[in-house]
mmCIF file of the N, C-alpha and C atoms, coordinates in Angstrom:
data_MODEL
# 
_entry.id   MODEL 
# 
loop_
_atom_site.group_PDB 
_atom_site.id 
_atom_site.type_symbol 
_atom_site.label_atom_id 
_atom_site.label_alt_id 
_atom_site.label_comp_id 
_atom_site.label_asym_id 
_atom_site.label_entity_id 
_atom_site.label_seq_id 
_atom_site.pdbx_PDB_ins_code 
_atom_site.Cartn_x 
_atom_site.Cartn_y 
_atom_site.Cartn_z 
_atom_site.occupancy 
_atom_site.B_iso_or_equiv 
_atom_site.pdbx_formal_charge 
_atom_site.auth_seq_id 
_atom_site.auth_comp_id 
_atom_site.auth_asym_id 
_atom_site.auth_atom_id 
_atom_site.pdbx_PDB_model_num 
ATOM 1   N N  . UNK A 1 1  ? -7.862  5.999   -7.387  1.00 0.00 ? 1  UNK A N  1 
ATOM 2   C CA . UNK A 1 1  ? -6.752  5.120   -7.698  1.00 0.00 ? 1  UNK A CA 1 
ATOM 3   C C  . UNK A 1 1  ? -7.294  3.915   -8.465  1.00 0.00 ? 1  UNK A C  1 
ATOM 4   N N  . UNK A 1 2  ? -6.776  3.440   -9.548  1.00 0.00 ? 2  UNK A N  1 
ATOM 5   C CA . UNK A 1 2  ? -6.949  2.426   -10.025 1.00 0.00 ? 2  UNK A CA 1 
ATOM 6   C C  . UNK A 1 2  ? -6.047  1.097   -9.641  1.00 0.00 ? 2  UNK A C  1 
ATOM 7   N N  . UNK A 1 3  ? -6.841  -0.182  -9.787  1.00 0.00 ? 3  UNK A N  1 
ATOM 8   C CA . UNK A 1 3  ? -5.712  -1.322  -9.545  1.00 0.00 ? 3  UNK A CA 1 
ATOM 9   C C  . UNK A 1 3  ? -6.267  -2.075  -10.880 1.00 0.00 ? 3  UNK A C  1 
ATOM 10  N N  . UNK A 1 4  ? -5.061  -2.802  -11.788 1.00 0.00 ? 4  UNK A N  1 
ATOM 11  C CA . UNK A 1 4  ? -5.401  -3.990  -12.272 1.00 0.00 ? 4  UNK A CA 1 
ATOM 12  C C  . UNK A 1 4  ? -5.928  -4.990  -11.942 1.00 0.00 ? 4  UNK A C  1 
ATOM 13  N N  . UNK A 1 5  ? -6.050  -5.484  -12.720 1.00 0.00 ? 5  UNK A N  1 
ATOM 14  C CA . UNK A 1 5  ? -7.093  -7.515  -12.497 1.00 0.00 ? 5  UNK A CA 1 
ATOM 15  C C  . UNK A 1 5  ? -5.699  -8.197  -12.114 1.00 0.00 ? 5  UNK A C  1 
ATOM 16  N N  . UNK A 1 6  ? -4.919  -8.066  -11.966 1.00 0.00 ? 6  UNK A N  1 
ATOM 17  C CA . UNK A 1 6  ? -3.116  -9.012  -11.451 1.00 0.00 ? 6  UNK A CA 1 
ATOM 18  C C  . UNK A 1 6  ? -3.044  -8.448  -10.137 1.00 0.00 ? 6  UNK A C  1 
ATOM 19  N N  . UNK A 1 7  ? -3.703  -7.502  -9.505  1.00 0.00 ? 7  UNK A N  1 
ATOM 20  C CA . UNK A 1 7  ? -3.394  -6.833  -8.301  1.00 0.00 ? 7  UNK A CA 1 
ATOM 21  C C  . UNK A 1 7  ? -4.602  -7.032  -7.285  1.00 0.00 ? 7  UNK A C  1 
ATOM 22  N N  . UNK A 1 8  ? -5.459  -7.843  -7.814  1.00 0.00 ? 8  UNK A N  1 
ATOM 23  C CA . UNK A 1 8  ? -7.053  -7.903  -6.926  1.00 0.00 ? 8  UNK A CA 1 
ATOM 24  C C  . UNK A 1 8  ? -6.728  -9.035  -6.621  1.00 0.00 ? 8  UNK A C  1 
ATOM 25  N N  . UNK A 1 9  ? -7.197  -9.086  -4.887  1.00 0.00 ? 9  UNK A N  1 
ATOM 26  C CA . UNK A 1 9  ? -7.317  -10.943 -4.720  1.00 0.00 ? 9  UNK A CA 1 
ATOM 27  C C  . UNK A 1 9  ? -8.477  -10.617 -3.587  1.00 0.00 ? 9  UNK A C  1 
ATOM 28  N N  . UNK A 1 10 ? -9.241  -11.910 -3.482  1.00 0.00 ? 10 UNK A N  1 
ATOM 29  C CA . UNK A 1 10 ? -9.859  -11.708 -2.713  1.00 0.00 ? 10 UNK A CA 1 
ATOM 30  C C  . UNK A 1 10 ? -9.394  -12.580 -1.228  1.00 0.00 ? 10 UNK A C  1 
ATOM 31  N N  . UNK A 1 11 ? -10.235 -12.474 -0.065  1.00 0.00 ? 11 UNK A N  1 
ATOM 32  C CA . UNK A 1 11 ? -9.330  -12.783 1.216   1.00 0.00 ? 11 UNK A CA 1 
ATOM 33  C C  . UNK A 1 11 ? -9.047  -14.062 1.343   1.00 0.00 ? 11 UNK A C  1 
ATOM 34  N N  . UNK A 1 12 ? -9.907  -14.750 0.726   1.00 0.00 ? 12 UNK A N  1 
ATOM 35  C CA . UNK A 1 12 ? -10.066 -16.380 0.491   1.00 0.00 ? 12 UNK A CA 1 
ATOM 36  C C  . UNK A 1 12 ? -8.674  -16.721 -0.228  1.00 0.00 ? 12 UNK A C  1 
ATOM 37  N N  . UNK A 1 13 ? -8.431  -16.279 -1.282  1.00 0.00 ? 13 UNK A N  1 
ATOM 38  C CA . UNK A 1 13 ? -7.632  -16.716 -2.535  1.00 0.00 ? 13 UNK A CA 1 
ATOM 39  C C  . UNK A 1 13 ? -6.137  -16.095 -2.000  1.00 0.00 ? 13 UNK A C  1 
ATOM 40  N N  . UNK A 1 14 ? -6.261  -15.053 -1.081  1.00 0.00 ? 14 UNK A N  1 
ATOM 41  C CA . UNK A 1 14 ? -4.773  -14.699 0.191   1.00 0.00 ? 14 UNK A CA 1 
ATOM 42  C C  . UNK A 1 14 ? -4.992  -15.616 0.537   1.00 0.00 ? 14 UNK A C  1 
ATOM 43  N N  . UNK A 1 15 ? -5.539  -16.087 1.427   1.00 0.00 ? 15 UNK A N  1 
ATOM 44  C CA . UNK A 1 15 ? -5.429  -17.211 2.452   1.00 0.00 ? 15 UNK A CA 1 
ATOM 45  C C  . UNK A 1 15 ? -4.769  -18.329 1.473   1.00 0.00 ? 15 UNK A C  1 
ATOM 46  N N  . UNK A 1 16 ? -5.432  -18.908 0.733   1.00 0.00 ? 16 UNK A N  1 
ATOM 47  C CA . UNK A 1 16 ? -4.809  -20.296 -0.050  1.00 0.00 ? 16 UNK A CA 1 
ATOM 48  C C  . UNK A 1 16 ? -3.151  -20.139 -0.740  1.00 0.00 ? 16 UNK A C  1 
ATOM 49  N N  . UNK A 1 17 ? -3.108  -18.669 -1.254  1.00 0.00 ? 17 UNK A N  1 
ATOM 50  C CA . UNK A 1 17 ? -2.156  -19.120 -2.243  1.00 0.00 ? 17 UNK A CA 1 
ATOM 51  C C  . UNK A 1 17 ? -1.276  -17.390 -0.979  1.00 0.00 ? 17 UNK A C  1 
ATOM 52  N N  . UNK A 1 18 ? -1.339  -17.242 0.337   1.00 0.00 ? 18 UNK A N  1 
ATOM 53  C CA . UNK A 1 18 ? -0.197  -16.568 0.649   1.00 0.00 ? 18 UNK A CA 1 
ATOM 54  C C  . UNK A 1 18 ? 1.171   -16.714 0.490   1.00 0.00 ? 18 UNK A C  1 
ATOM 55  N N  . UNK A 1 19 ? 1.834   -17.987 0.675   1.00 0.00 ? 19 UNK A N  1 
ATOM 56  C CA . UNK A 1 19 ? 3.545   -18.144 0.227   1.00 0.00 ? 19 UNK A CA 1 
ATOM 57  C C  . UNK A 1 19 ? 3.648   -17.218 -1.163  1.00 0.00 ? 19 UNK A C  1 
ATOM 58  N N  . UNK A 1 20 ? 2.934   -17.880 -2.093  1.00 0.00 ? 20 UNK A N  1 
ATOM 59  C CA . UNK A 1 20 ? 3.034   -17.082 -3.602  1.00 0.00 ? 20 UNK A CA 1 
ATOM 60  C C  . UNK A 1 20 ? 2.553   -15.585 -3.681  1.00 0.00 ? 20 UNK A C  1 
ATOM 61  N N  . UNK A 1 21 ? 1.687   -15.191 -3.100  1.00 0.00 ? 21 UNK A N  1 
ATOM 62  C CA . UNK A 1 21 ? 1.692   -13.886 -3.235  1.00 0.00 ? 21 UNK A CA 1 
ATOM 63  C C  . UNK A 1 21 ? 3.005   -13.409 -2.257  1.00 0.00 ? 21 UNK A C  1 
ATOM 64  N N  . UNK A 1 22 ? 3.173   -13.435 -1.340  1.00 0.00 ? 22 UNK A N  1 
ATOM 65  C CA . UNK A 1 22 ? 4.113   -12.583 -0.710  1.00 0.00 ? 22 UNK A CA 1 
ATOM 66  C C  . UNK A 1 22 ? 5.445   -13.141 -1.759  1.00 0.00 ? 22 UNK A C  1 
ATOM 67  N N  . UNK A 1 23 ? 5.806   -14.147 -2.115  1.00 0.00 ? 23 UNK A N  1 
ATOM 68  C CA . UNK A 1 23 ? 6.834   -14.177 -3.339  1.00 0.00 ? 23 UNK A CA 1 
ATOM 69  C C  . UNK A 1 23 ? 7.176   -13.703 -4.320  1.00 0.00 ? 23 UNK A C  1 
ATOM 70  N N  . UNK A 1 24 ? 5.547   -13.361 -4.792  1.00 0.00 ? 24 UNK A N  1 
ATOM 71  C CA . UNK A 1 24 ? 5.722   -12.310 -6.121  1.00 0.00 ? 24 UNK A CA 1 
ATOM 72  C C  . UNK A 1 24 ? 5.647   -10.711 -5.704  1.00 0.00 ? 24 UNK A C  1 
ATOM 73  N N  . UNK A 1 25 ? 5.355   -10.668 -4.488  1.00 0.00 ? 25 UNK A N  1 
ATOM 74  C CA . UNK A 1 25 ? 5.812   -9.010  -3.979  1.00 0.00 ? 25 UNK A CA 1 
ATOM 75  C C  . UNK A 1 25 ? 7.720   -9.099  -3.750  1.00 0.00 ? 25 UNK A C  1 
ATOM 76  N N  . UNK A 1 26 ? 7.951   -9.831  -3.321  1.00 0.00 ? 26 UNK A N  1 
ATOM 77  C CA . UNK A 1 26 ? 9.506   -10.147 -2.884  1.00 0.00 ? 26 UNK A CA 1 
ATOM 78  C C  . UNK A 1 26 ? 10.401  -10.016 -3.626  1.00 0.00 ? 26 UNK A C  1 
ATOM 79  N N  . UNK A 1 27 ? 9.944   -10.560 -5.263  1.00 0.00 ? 27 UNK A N  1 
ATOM 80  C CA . UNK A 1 27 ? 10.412  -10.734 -6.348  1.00 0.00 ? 27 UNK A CA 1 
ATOM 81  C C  . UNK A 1 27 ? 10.213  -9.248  -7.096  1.00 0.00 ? 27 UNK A C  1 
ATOM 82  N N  . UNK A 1 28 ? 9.706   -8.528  -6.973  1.00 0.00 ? 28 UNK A N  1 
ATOM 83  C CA . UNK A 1 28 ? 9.187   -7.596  -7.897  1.00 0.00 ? 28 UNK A CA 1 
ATOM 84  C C  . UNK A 1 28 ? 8.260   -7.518  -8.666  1.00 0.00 ? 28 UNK A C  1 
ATOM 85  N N  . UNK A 1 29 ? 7.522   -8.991  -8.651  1.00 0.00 ? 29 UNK A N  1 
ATOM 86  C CA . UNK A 1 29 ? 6.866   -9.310  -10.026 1.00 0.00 ? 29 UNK A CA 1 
ATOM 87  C C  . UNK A 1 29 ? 5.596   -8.360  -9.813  1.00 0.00 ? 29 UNK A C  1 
ATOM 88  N N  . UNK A 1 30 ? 4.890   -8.320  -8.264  1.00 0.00 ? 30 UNK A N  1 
ATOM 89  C CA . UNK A 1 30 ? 4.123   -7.303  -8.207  1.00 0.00 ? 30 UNK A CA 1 
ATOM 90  C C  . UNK A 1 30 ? 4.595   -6.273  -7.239  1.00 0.00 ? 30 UNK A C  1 
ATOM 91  N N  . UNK A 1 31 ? 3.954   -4.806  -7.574  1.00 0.00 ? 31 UNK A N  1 
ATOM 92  C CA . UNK A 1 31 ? 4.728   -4.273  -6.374  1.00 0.00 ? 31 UNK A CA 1 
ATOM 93  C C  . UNK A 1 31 ? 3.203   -3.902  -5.189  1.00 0.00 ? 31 UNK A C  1 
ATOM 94  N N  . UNK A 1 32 ? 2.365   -4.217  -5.196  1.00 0.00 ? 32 UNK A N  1 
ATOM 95  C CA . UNK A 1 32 ? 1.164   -4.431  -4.497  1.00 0.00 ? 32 UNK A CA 1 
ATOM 96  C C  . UNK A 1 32 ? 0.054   -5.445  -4.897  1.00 0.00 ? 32 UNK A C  1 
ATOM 97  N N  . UNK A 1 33 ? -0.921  -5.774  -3.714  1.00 0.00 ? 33 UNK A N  1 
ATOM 98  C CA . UNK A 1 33 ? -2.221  -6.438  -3.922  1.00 0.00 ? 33 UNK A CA 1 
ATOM 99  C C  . UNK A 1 33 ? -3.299  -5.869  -3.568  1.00 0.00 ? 33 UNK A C  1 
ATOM 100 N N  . UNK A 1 34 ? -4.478  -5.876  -3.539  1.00 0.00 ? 34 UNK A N  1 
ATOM 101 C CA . UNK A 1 34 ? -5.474  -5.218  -2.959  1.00 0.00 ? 34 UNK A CA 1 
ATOM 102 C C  . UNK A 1 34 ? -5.961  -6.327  -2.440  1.00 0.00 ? 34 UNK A C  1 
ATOM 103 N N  . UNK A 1 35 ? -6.699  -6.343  -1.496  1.00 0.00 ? 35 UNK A N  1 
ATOM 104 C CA . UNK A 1 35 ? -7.268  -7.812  -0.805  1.00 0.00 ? 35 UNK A CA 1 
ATOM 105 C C  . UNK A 1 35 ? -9.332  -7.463  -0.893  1.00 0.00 ? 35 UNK A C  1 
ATOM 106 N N  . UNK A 1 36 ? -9.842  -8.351  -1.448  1.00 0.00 ? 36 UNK A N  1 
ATOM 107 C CA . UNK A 1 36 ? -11.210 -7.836  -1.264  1.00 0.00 ? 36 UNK A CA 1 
ATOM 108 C C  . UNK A 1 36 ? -12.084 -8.924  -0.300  1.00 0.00 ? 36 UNK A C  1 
ATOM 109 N N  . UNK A 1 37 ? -12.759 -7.854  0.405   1.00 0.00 ? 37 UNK A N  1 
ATOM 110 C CA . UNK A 1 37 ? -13.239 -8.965  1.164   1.00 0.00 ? 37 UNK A CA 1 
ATOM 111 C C  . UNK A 1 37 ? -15.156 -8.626  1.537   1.00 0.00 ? 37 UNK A C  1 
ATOM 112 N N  . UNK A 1 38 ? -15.693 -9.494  1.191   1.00 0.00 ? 38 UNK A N  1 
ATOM 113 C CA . UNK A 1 38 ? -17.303 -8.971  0.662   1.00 0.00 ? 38 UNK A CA 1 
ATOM 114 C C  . UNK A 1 38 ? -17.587 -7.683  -0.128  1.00 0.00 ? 38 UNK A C  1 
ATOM 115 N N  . UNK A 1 39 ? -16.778 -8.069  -0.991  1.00 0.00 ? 39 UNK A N  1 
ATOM 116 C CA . UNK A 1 39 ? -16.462 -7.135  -2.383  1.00 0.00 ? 39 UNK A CA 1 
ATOM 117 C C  . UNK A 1 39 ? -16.409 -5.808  -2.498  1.00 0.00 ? 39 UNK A C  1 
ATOM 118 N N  . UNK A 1 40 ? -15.362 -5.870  -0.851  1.00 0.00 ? 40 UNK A N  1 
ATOM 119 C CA . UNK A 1 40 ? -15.036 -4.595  -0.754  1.00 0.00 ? 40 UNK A CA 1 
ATOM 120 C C  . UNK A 1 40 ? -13.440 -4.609  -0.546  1.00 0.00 ? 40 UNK A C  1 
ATOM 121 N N  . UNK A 1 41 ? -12.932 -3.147  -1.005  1.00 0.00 ? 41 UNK A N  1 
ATOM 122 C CA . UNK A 1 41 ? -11.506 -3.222  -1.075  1.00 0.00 ? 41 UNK A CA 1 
ATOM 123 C C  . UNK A 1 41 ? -11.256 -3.055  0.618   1.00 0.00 ? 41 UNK A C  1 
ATOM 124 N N  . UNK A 1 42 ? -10.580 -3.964  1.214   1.00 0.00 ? 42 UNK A N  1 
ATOM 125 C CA . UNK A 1 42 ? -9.984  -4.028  2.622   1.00 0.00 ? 42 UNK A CA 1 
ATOM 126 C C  . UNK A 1 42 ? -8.351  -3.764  3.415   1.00 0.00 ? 42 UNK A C  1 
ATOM 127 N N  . UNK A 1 43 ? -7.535  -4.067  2.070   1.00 0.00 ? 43 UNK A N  1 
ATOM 128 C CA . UNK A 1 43 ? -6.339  -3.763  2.436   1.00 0.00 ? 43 UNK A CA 1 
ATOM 129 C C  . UNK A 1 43 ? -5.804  -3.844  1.795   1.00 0.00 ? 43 UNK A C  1 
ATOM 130 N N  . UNK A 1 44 ? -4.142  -3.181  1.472   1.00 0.00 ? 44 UNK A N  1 
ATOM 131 C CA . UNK A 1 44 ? -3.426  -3.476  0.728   1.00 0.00 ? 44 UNK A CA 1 
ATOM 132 C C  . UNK A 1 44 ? -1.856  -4.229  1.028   1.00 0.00 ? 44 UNK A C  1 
ATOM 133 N N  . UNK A 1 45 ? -1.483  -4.938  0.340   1.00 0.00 ? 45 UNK A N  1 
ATOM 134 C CA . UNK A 1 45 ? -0.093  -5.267  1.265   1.00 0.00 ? 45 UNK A CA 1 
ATOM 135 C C  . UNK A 1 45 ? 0.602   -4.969  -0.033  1.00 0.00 ? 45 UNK A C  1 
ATOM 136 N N  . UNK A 1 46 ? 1.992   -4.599  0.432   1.00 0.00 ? 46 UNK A N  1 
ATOM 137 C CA . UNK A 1 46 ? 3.700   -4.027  -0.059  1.00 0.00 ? 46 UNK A CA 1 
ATOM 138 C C  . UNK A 1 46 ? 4.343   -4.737  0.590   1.00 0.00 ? 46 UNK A C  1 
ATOM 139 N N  . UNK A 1 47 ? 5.182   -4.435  -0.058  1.00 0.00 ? 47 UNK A N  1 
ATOM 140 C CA . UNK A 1 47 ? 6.972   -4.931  0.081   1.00 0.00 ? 47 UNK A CA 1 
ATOM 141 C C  . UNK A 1 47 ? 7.329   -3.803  1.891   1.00 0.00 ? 47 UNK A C  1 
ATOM 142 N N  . UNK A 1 48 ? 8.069   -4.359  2.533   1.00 0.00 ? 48 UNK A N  1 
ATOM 143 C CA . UNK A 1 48 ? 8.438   -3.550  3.847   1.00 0.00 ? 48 UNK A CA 1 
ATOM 144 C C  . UNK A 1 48 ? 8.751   -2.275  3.222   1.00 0.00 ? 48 UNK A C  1 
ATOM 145 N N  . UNK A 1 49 ? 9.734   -2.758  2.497   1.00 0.00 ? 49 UNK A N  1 
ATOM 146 C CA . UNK A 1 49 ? 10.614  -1.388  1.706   1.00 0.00 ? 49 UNK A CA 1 
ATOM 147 C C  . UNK A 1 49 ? 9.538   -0.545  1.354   1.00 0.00 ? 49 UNK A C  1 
ATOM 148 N N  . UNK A 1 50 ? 8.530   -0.840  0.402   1.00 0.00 ? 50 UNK A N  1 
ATOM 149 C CA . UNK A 1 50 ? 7.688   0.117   -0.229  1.00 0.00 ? 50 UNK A CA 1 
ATOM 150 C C  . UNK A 1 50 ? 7.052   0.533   1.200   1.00 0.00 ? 50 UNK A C  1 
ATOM 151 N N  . UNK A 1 51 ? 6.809   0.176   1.799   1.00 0.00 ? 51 UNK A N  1 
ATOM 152 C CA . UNK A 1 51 ? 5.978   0.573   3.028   1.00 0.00 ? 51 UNK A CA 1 
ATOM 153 C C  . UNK A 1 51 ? 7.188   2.024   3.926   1.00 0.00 ? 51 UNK A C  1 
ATOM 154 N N  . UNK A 1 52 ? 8.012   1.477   4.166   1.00 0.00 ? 52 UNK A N  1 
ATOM 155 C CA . UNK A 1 52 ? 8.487   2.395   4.568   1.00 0.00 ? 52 UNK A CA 1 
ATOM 156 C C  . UNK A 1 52 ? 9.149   3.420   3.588   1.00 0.00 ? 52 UNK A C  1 
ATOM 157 N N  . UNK A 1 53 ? 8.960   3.452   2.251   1.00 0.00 ? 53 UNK A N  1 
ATOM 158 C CA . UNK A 1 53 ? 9.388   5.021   1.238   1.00 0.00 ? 53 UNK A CA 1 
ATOM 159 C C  . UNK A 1 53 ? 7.984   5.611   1.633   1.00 0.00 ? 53 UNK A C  1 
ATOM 160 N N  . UNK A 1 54 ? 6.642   4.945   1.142   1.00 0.00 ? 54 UNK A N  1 
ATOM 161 C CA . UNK A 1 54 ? 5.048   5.724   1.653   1.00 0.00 ? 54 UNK A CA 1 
ATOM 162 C C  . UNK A 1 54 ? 5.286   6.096   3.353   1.00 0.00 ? 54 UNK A C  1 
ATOM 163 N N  . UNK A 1 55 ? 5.688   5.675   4.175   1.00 0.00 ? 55 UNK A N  1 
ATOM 164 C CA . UNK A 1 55 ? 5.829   6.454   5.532   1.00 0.00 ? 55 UNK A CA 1 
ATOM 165 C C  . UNK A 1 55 ? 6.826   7.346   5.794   1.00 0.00 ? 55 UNK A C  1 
ATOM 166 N N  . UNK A 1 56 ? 8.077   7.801   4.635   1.00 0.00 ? 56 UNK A N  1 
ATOM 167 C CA . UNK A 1 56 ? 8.871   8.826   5.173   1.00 0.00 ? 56 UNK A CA 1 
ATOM 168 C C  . UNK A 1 56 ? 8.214   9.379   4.281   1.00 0.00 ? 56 UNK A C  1 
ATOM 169 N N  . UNK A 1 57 ? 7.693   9.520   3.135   1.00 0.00 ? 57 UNK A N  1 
ATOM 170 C CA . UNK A 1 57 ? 6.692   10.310  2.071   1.00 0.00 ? 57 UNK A CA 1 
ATOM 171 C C  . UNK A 1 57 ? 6.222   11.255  3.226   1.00 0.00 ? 57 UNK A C  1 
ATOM 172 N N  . UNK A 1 58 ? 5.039   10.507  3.996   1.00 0.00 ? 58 UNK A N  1 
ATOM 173 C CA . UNK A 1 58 ? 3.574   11.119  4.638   1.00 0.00 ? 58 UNK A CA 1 
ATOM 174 C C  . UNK A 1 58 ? 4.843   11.791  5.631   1.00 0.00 ? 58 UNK A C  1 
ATOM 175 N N  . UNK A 1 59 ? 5.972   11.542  6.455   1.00 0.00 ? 59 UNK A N  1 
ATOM 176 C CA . UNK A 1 59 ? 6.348   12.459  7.487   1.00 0.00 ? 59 UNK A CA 1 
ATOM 177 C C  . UNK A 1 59 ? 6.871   13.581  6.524   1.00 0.00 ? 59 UNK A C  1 
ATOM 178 N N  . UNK A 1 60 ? 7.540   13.626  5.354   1.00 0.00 ? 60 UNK A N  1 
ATOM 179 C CA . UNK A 1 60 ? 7.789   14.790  4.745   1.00 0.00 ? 60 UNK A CA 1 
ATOM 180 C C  . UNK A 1 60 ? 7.067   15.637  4.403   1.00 0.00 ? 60 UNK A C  1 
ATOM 181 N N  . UNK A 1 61 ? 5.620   14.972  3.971   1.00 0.00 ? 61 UNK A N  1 
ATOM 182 C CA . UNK A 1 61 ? 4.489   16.069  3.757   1.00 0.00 ? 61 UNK A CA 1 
ATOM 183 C C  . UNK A 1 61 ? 3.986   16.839  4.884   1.00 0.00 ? 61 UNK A C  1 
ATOM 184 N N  . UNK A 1 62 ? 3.873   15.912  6.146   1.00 0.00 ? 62 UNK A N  1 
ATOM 185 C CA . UNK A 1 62 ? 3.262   16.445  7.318   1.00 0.00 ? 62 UNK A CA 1 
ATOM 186 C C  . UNK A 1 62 ? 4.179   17.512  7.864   1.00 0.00 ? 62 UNK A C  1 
ATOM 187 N N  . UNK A 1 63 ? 6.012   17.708  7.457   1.00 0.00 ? 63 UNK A N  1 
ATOM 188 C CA . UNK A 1 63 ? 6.610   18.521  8.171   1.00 0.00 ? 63 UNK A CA 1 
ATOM 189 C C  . UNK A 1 63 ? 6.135   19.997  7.351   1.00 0.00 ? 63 UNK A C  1 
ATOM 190 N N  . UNK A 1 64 ? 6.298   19.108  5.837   1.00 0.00 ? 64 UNK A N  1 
ATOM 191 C CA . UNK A 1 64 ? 5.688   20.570  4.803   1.00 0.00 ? 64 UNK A CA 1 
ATOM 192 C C  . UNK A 1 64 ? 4.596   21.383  4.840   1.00 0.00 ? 64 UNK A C  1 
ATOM 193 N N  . UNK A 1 65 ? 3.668   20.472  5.593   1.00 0.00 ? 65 UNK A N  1 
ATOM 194 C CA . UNK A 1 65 ? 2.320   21.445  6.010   1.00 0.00 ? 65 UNK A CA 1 
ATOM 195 C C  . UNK A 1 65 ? 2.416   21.832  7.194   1.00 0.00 ? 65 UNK A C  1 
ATOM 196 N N  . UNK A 1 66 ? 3.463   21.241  8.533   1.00 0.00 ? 66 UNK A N  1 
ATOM 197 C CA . UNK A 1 66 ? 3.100   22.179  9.717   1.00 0.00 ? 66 UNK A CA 1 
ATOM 198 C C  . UNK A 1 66 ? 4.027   23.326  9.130   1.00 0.00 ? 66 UNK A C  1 
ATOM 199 N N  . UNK A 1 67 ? 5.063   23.648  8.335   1.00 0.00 ? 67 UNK A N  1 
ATOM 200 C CA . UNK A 1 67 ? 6.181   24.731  8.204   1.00 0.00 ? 67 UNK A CA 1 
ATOM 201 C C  . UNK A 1 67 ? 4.691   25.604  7.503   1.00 0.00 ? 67 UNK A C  1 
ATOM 202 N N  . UNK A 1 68 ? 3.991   24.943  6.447   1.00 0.00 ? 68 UNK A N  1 
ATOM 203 C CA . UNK A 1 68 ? 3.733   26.211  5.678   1.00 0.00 ? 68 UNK A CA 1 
ATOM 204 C C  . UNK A 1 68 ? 2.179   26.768  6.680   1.00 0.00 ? 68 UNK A C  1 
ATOM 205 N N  . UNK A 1 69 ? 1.780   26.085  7.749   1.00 0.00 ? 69 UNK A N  1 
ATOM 206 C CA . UNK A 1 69 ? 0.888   26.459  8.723   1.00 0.00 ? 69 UNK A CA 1 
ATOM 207 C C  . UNK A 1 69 ? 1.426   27.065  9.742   1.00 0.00 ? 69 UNK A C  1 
ATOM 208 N N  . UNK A 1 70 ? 1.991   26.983  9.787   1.00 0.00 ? 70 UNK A N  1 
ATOM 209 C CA . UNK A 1 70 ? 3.170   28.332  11.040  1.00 0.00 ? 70 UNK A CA 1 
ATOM 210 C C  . UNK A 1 70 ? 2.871   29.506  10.125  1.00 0.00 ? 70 UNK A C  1 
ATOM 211 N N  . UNK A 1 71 ? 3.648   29.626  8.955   1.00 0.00 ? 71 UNK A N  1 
ATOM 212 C CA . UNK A 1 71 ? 4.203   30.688  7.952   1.00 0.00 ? 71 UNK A CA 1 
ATOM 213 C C  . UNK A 1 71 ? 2.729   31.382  7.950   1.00 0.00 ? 71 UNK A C  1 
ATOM 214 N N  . UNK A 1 72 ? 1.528   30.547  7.720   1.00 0.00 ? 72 UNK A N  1 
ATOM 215 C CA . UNK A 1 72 ? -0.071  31.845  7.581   1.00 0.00 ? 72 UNK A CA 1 
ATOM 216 C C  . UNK A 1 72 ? -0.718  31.725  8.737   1.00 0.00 ? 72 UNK A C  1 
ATOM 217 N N  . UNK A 1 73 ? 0.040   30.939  9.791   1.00 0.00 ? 73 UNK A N  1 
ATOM 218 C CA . UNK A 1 73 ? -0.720  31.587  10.909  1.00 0.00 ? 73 UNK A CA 1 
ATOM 219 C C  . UNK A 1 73 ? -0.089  32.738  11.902  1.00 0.00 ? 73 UNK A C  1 
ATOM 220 N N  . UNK A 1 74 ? 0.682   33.160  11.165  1.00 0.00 ? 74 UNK A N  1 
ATOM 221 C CA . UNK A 1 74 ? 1.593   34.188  11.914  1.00 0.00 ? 74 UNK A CA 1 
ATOM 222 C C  . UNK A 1 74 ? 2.984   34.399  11.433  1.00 0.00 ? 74 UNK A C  1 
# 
């Protein structure tokens, strides 16, 4: 996965400027951040919304692989 240079922050620069980042997720202006922390990628934060389309995503896939793991295991 790639992220832009508008989507990297590091944990320090969350900490100082959080009101504004969670504003510009709120707004649309970004639709994620990556957070780095000893210049490693540590987390990402979304919008609730985006968070919960990626968690009915993963339960739709997971129903699609137990159906098609039934189907070749018997």
């Amino acid at each position: 996965m790639t992220y832009t240079k508008n989507e990297i922050m590091t944990a320090t620069d969350m900490v100082r400027n959080f009101s504004s980042v969670l504003g510009s997720l709120s707004k649309g202006e970004a639709k994620r951040i990556v957070i780095v922390k000893n210049n490693r990628f540590e987390a990402v934060m979304v919008t609730v919304d985006e968070y919960e389309k990626m968690s009915e995503a993963v339960n739709i896939l997971e129903k699609i692989y137990a159906n098609t793991k039934k189907k070749s295991d018997g």
